[in-house]
Each structure stands twice: as structure tokens, then as C-alpha cells.
mmCIF file of the N, C-alpha and C atoms, coordinates in Angstrom:
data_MODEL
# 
_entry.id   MODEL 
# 
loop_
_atom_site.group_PDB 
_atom_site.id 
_atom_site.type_symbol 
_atom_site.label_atom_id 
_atom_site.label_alt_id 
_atom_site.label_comp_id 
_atom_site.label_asym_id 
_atom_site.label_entity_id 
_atom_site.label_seq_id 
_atom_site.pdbx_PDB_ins_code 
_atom_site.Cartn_x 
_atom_site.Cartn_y 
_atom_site.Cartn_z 
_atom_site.occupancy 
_atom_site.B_iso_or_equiv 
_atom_site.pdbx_formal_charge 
_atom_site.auth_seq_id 
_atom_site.auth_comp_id 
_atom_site.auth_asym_id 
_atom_site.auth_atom_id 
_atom_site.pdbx_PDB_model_num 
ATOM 1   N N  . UNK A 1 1  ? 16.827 10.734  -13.769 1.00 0.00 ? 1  UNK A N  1 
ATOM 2   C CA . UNK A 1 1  ? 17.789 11.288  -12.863 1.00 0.00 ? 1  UNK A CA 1 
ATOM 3   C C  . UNK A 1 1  ? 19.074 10.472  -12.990 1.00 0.00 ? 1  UNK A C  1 
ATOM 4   N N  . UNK A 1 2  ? 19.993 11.054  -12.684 1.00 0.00 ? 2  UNK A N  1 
ATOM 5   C CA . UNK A 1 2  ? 21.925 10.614  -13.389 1.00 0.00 ? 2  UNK A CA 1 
ATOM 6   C C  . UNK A 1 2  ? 22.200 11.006  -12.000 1.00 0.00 ? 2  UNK A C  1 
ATOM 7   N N  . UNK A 1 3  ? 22.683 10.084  -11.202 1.00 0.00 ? 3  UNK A N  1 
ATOM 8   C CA . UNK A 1 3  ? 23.886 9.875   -9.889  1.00 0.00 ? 3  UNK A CA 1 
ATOM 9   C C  . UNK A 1 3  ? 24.828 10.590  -10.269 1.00 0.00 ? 3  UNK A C  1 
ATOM 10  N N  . UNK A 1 4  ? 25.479 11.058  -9.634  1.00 0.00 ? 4  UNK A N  1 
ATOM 11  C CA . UNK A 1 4  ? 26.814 11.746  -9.613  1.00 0.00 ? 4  UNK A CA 1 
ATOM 12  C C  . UNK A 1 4  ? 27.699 11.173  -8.584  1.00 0.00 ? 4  UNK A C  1 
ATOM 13  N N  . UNK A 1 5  ? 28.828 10.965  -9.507  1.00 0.00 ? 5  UNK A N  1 
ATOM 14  C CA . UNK A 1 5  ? 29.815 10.454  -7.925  1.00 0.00 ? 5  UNK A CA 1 
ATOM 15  C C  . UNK A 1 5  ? 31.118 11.682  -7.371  1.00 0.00 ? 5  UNK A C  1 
ATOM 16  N N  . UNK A 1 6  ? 30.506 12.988  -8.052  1.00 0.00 ? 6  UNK A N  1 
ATOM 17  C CA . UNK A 1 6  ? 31.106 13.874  -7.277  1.00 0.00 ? 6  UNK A CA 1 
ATOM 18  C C  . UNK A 1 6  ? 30.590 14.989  -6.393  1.00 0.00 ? 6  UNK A C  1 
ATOM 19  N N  . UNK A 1 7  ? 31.323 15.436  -5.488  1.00 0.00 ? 7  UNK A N  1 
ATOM 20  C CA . UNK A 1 7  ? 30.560 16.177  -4.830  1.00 0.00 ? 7  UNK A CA 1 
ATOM 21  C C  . UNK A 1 7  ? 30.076 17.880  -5.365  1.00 0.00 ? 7  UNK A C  1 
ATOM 22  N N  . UNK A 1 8  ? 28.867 18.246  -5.111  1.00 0.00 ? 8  UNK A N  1 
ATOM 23  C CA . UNK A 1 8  ? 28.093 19.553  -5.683  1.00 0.00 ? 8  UNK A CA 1 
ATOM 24  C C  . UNK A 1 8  ? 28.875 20.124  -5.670  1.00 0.00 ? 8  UNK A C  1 
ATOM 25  N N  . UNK A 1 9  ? 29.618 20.957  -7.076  1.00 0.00 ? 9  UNK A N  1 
ATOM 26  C CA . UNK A 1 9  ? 30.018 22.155  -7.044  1.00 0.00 ? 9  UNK A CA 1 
ATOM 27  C C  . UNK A 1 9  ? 32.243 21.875  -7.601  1.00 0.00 ? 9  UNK A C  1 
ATOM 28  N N  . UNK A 1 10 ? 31.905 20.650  -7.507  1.00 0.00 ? 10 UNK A N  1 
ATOM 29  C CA . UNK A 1 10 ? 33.623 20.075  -7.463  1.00 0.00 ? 10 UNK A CA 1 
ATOM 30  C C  . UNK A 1 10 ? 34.049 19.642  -8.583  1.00 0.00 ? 10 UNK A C  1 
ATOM 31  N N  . UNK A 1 11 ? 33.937 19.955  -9.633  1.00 0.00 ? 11 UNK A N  1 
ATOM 32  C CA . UNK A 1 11 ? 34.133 19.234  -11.609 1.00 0.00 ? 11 UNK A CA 1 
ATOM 33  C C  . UNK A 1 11 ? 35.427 18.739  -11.219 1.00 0.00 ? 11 UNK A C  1 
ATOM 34  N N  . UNK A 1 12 ? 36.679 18.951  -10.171 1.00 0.00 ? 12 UNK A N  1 
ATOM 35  C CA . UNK A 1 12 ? 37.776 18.357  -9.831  1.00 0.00 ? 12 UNK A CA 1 
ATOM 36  C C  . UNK A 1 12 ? 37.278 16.625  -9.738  1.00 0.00 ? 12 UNK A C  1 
ATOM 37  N N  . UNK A 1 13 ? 36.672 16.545  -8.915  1.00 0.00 ? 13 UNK A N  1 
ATOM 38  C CA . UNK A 1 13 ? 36.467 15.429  -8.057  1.00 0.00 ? 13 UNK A CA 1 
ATOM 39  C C  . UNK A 1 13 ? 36.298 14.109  -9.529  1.00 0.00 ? 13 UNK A C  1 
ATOM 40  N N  . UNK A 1 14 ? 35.673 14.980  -10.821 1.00 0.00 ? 14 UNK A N  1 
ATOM 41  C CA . UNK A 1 14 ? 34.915 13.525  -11.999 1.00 0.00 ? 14 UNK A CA 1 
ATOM 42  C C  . UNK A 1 14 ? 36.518 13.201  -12.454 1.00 0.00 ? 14 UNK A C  1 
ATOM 43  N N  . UNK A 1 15 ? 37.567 13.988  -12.231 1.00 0.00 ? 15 UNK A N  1 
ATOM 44  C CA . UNK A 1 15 ? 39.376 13.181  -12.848 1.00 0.00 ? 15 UNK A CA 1 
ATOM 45  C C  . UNK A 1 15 ? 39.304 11.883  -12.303 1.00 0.00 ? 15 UNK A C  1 
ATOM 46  N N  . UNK A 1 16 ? 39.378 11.069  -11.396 1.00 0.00 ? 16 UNK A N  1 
ATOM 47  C CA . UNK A 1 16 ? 39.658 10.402  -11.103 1.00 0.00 ? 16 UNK A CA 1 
ATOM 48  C C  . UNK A 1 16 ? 38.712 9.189   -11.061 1.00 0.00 ? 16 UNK A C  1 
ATOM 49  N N  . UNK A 1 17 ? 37.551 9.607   -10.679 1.00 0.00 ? 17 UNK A N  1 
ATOM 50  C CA . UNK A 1 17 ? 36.404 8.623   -11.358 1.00 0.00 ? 17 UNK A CA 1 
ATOM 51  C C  . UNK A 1 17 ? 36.613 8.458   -12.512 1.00 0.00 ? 17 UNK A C  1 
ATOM 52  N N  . UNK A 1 18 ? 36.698 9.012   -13.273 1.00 0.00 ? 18 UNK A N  1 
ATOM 53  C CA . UNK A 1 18 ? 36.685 8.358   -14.893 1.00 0.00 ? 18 UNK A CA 1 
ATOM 54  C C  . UNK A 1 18 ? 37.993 7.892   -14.940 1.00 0.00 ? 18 UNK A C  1 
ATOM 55  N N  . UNK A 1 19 ? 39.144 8.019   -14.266 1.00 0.00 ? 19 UNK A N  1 
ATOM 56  C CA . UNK A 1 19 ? 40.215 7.092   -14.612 1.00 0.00 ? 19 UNK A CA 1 
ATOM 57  C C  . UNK A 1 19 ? 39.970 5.798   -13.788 1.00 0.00 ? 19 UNK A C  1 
ATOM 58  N N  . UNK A 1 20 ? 39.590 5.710   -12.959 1.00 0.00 ? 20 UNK A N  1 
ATOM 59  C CA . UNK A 1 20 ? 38.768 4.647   -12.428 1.00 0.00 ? 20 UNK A CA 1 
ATOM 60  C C  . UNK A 1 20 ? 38.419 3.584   -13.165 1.00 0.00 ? 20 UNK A C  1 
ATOM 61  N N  . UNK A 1 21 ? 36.995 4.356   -13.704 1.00 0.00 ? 21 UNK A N  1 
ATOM 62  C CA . UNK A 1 21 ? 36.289 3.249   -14.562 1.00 0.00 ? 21 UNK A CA 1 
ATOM 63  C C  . UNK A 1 21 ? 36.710 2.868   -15.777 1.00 0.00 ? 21 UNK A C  1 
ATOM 64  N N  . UNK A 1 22 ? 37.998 3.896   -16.199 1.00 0.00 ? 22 UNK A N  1 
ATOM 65  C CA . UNK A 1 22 ? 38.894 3.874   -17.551 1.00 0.00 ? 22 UNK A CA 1 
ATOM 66  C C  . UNK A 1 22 ? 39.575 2.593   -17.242 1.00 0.00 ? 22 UNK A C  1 
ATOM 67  N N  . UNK A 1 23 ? 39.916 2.273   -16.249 1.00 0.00 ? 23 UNK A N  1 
ATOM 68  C CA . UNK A 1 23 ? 40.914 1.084   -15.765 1.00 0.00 ? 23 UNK A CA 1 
ATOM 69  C C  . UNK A 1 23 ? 40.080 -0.354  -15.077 1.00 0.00 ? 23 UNK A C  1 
ATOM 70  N N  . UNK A 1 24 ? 39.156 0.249   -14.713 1.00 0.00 ? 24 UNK A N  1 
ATOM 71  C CA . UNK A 1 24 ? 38.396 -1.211  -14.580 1.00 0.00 ? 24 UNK A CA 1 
ATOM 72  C C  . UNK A 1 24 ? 37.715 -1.796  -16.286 1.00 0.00 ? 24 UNK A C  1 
ATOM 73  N N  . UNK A 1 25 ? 37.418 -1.098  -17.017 1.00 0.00 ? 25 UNK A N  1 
ATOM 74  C CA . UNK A 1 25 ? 36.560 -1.197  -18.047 1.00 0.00 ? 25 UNK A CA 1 
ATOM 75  C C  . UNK A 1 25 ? 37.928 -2.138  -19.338 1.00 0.00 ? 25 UNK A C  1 
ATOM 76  N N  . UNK A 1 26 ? 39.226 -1.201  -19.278 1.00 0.00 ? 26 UNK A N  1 
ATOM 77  C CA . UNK A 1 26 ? 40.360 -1.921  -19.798 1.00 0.00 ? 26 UNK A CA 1 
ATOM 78  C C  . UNK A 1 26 ? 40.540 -3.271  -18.913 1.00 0.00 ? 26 UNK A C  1 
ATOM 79  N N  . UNK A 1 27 ? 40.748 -3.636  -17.652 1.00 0.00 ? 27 UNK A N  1 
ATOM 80  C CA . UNK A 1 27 ? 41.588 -4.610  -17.145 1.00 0.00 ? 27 UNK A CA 1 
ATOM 81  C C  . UNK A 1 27 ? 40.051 -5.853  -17.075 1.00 0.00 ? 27 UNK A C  1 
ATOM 82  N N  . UNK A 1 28 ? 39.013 -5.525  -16.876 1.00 0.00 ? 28 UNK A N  1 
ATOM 83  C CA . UNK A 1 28 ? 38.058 -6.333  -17.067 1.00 0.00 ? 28 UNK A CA 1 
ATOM 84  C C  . UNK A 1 28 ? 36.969 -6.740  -17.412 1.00 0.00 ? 28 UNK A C  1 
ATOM 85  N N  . UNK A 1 29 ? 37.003 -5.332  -18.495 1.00 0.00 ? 29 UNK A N  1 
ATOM 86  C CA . UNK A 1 29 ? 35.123 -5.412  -19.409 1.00 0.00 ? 29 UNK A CA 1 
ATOM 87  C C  . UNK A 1 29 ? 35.395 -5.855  -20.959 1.00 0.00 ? 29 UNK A C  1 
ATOM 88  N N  . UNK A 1 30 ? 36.305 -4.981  -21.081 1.00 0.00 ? 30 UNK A N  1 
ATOM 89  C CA . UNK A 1 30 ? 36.622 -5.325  -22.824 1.00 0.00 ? 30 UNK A CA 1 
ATOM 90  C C  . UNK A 1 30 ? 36.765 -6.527  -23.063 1.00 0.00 ? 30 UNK A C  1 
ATOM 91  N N  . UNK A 1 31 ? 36.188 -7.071  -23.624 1.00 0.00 ? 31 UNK A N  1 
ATOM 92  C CA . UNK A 1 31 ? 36.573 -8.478  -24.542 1.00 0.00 ? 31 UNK A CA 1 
ATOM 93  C C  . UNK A 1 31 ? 35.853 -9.648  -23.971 1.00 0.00 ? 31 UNK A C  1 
ATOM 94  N N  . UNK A 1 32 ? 35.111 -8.871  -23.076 1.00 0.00 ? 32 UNK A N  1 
ATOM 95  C CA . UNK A 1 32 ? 34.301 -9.900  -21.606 1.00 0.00 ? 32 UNK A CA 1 
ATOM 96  C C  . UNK A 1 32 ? 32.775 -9.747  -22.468 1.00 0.00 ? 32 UNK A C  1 
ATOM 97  N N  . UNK A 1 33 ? 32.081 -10.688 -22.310 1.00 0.00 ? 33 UNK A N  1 
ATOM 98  C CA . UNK A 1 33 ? 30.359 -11.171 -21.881 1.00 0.00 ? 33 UNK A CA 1 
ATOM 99  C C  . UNK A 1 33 ? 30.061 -11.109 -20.592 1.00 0.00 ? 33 UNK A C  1 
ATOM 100 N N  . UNK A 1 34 ? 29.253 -10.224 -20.956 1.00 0.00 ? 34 UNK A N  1 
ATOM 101 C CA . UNK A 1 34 ? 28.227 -11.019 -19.408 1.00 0.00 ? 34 UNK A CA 1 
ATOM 102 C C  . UNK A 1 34 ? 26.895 -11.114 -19.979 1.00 0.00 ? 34 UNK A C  1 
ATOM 103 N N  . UNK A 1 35 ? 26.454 -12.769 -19.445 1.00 0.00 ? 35 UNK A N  1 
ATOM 104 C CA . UNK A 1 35 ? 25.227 -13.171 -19.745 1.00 0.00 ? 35 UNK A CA 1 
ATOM 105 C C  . UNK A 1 35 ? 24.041 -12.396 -18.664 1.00 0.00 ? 35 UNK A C  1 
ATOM 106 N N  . UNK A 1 36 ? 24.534 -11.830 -17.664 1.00 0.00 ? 36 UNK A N  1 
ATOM 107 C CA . UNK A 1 36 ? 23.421 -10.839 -16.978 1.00 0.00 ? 36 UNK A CA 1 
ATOM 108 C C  . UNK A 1 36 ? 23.828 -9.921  -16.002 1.00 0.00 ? 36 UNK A C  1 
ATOM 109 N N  . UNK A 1 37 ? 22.783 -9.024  -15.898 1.00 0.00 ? 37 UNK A N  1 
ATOM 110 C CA . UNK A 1 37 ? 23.113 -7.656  -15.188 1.00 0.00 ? 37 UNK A CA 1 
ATOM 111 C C  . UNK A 1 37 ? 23.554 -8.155  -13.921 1.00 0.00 ? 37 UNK A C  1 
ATOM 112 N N  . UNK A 1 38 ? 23.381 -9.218  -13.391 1.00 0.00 ? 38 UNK A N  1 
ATOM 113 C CA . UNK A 1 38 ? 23.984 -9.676  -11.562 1.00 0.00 ? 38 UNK A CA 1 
ATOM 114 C C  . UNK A 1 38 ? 25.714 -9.545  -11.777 1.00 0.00 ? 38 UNK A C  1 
ATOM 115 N N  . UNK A 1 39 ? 25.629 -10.420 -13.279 1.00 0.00 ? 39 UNK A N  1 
ATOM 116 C CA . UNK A 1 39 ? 27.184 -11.051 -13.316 1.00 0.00 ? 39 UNK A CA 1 
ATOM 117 C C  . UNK A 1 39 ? 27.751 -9.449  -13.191 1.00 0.00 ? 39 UNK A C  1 
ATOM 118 N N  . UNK A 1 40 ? 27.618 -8.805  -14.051 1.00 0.00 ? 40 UNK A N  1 
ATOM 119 C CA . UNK A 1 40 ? 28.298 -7.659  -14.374 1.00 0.00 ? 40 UNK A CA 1 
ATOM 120 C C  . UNK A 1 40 ? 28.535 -6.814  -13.131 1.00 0.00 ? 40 UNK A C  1 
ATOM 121 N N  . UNK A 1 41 ? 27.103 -6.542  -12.424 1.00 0.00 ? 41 UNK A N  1 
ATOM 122 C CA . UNK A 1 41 ? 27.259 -5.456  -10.919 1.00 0.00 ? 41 UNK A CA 1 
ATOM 123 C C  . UNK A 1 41 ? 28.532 -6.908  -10.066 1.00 0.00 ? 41 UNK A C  1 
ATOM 124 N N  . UNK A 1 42 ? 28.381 -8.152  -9.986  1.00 0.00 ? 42 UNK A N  1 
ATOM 125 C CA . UNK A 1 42 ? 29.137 -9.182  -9.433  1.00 0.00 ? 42 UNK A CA 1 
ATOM 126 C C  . UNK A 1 42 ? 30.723 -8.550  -9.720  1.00 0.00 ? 42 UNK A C  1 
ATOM 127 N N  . UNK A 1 43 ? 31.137 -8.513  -10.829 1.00 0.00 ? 43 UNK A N  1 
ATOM 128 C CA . UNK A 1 43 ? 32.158 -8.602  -11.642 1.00 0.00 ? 43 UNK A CA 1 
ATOM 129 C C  . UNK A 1 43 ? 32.934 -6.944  -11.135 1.00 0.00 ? 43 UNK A C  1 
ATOM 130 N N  . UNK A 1 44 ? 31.979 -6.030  -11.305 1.00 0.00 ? 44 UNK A N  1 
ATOM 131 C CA . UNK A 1 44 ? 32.392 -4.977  -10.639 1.00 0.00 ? 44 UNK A CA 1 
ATOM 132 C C  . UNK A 1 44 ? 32.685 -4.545  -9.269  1.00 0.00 ? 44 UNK A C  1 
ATOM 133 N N  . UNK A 1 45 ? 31.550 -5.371  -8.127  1.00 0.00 ? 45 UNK A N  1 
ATOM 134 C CA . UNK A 1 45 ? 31.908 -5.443  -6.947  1.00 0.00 ? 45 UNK A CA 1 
ATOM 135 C C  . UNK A 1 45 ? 33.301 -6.180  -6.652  1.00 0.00 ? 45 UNK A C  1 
ATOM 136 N N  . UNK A 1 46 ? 33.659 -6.759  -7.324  1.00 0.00 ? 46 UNK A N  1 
ATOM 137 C CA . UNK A 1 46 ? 34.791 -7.835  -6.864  1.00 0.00 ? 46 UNK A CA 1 
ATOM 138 C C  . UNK A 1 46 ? 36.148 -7.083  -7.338  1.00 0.00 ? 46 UNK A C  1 
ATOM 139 N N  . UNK A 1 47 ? 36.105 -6.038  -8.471  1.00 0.00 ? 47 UNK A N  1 
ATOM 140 C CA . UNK A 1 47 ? 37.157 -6.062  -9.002  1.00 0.00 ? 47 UNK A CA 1 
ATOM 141 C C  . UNK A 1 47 ? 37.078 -4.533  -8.150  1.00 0.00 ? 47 UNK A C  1 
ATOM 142 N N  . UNK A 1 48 ? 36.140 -3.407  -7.530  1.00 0.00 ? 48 UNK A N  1 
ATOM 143 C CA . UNK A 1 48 ? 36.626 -2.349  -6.675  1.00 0.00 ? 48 UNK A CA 1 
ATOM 144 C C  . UNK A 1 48 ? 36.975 -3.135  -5.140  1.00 0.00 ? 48 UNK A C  1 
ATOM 145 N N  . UNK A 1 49 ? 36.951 -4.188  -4.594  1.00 0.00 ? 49 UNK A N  1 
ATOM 146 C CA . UNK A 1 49 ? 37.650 -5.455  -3.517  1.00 0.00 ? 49 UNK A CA 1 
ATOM 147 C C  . UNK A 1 49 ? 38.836 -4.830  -3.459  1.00 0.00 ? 49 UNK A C  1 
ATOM 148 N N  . UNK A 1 50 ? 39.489 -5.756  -5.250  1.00 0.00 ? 50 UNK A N  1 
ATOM 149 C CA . UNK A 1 50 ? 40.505 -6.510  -5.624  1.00 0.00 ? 50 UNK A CA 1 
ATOM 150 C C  . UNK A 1 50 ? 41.371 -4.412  -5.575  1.00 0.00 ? 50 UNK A C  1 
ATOM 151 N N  . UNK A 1 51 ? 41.042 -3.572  -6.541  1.00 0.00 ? 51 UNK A N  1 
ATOM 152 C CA . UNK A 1 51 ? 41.849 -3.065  -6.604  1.00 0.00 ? 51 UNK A CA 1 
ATOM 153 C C  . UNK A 1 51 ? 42.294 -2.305  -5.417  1.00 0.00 ? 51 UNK A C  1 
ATOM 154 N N  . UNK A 1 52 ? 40.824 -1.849  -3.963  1.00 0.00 ? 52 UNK A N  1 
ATOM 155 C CA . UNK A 1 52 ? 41.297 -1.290  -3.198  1.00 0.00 ? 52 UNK A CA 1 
ATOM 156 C C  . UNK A 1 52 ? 42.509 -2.000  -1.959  1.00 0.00 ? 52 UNK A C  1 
ATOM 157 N N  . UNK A 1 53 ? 42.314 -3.372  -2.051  1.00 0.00 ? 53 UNK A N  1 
ATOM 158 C CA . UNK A 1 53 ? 43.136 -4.804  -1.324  1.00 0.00 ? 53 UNK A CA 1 
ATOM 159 C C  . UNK A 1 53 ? 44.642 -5.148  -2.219  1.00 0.00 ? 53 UNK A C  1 
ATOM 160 N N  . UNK A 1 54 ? 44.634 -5.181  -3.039  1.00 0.00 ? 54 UNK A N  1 
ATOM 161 C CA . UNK A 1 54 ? 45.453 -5.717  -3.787  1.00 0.00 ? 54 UNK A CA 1 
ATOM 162 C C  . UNK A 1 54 ? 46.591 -5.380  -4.941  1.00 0.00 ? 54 UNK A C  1 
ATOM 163 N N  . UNK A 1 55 ? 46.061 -4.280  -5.636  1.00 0.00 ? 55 UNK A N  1 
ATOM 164 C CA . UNK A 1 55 ? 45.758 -3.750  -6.919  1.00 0.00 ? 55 UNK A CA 1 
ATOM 165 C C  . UNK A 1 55 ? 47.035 -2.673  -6.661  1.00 0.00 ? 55 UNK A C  1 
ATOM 166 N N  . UNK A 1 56 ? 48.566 -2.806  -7.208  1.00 0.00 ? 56 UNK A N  1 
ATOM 167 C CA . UNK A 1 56 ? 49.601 -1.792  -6.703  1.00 0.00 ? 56 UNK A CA 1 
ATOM 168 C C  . UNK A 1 56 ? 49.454 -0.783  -7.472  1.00 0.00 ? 56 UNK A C  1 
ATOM 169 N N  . UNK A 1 57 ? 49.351 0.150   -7.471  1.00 0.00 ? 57 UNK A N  1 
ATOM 170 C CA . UNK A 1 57 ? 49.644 1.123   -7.738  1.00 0.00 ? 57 UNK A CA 1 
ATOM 171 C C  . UNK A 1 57 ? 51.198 2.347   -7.576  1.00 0.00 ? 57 UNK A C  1 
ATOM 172 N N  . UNK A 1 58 ? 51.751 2.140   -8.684  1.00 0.00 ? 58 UNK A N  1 
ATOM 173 C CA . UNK A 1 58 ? 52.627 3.339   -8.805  1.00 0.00 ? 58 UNK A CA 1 
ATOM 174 C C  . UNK A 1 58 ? 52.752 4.483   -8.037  1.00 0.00 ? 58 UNK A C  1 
ATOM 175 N N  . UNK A 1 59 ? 51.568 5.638   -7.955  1.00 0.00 ? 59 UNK A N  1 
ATOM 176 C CA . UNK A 1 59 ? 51.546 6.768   -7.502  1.00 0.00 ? 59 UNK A CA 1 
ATOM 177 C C  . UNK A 1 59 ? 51.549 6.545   -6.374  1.00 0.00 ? 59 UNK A C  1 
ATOM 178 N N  . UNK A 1 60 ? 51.125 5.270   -5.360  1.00 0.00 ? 60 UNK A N  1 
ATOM 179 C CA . UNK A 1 60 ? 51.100 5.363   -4.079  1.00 0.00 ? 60 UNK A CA 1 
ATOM 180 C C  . UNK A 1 60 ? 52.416 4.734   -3.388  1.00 0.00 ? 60 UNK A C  1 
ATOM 181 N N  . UNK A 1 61 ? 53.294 4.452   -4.399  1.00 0.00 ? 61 UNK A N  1 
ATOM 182 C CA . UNK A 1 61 ? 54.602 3.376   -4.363  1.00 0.00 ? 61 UNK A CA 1 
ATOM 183 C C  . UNK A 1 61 ? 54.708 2.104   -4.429  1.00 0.00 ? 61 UNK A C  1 
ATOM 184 N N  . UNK A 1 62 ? 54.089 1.962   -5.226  1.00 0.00 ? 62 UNK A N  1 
ATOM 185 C CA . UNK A 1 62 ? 53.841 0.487   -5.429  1.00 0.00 ? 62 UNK A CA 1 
ATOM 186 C C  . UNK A 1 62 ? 52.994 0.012   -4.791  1.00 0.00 ? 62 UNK A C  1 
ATOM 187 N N  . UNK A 1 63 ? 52.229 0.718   -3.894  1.00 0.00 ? 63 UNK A N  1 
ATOM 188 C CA . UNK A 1 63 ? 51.268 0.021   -3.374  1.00 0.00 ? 63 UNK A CA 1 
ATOM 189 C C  . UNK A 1 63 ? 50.073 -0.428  -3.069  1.00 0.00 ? 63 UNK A C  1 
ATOM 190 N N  . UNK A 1 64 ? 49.179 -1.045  -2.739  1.00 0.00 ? 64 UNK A N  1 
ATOM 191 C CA . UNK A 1 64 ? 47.547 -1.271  -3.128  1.00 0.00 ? 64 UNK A CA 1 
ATOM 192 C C  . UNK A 1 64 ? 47.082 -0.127  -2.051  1.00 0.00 ? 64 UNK A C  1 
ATOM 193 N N  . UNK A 1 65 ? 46.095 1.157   -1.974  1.00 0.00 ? 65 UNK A N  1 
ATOM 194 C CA . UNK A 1 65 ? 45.299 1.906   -1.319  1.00 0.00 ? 65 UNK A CA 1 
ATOM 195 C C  . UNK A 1 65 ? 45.208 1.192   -0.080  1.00 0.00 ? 65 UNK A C  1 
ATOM 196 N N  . UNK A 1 66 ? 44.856 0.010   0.588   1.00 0.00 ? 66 UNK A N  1 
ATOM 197 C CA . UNK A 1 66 ? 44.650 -0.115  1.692   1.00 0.00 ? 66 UNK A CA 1 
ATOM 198 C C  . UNK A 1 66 ? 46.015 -0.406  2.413   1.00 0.00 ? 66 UNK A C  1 
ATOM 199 N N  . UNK A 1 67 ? 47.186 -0.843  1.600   1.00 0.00 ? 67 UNK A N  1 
ATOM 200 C CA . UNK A 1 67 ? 48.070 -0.678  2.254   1.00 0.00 ? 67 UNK A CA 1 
ATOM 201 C C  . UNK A 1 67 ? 49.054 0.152   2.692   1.00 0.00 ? 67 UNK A C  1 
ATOM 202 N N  . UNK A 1 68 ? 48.575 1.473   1.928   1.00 0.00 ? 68 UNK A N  1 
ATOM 203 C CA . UNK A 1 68 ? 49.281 2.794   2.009   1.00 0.00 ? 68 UNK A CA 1 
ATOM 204 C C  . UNK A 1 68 ? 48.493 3.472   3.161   1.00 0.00 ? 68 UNK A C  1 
ATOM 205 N N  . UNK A 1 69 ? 47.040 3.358   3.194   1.00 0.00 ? 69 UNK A N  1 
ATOM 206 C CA . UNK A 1 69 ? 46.502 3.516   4.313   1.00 0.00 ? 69 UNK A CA 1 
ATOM 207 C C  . UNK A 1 69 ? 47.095 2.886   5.749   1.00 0.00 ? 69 UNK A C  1 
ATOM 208 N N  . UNK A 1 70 ? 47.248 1.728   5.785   1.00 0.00 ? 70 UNK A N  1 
ATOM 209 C CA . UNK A 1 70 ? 47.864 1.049   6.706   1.00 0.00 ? 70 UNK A CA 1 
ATOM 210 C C  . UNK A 1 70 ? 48.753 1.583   7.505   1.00 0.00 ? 70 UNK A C  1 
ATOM 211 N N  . UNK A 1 71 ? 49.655 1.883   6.162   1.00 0.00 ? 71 UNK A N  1 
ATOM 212 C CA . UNK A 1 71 ? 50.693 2.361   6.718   1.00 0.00 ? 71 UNK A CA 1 
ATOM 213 C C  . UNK A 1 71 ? 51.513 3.731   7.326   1.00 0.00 ? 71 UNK A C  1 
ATOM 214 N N  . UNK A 1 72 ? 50.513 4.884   6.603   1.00 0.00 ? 72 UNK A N  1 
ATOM 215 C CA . UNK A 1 72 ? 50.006 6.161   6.892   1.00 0.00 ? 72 UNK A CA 1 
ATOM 216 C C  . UNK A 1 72 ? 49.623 6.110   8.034   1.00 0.00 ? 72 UNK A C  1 
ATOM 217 N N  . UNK A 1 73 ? 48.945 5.068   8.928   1.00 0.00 ? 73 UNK A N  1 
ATOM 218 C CA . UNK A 1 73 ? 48.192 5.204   10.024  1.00 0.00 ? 73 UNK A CA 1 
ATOM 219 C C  . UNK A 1 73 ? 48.613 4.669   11.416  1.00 0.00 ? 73 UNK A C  1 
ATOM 220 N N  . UNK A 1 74 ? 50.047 3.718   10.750  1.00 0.00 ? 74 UNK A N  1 
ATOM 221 C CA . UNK A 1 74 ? 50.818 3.308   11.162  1.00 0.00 ? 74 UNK A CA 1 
ATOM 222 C C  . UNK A 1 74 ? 52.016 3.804   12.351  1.00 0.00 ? 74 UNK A C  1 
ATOM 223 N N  . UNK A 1 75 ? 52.510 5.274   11.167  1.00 0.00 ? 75 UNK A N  1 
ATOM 224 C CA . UNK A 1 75 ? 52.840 6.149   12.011  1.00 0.00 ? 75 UNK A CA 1 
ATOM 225 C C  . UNK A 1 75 ? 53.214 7.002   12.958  1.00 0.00 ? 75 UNK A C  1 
# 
């Protein structure tokens, strides 16, 4: 059985997951080791943290997701 991280019926929803993991896999898998499966799920928990906290993004104006939230809510 294969998880899906979109919802039934939505082939929209897999765009952005795969640019996702297109951009975590460039900014911190390539060229990387990991000596074990902890480090790696480790390495991934930290870096979906980093990009939803930190991580600016263009399309949202420069800004990291939680702070566009913020500020959306702000309002």
C-alpha cells in the first residue's frame, strides 16, 4: 500500500507536493549521506520546521508561510 498526500479524487493537489519534495531533495539531500533511516526522517523533520518558520518564499512576498499566515490573520 502507497500513502497519498493528496486528497481522493484531486490530481491538482500532487503540483505542489512534488515541488515540495523537488526543493527539499535539491536544498538538502543531494550530495548528503545519511548513515541511517532516523538521520534522514531527522533531517526531513527539521528542514519541513525550517521551511514552514523561516524559509522566504517569493510567491508569498518574500515571506516564510507562517509569517504570511500571521499576518493574514492579523487583519
Amino acid at each position: 500500500m502507497t500513502q497519498s498526500m493528496s486528497r481522493v479524487g484531486r490530481c491538482i493537489d500532487n503540483g505542489p507536493m512534488e515541488g515540495f519534495w523537488g526543493i527539499l531533495k535539491r536544498e538538502r539531500y543531494y550530495g548528503k549521506r545519511f548513515t541511517s533511516r532516523e538521520s534522514l526522517v531527522q533531517m526531513i523533520e527539521d528542514y519541513i520546521v525550517y521551511y514552514n518558520t523561516k524559509r522566504l518564499q517569493r510567491n508569498l512576498g518574500v515571506l516564510a508561510p507562517l509569517m504570511k499566515y500571521e499576518l493574514y490573520f492579523a487583519a
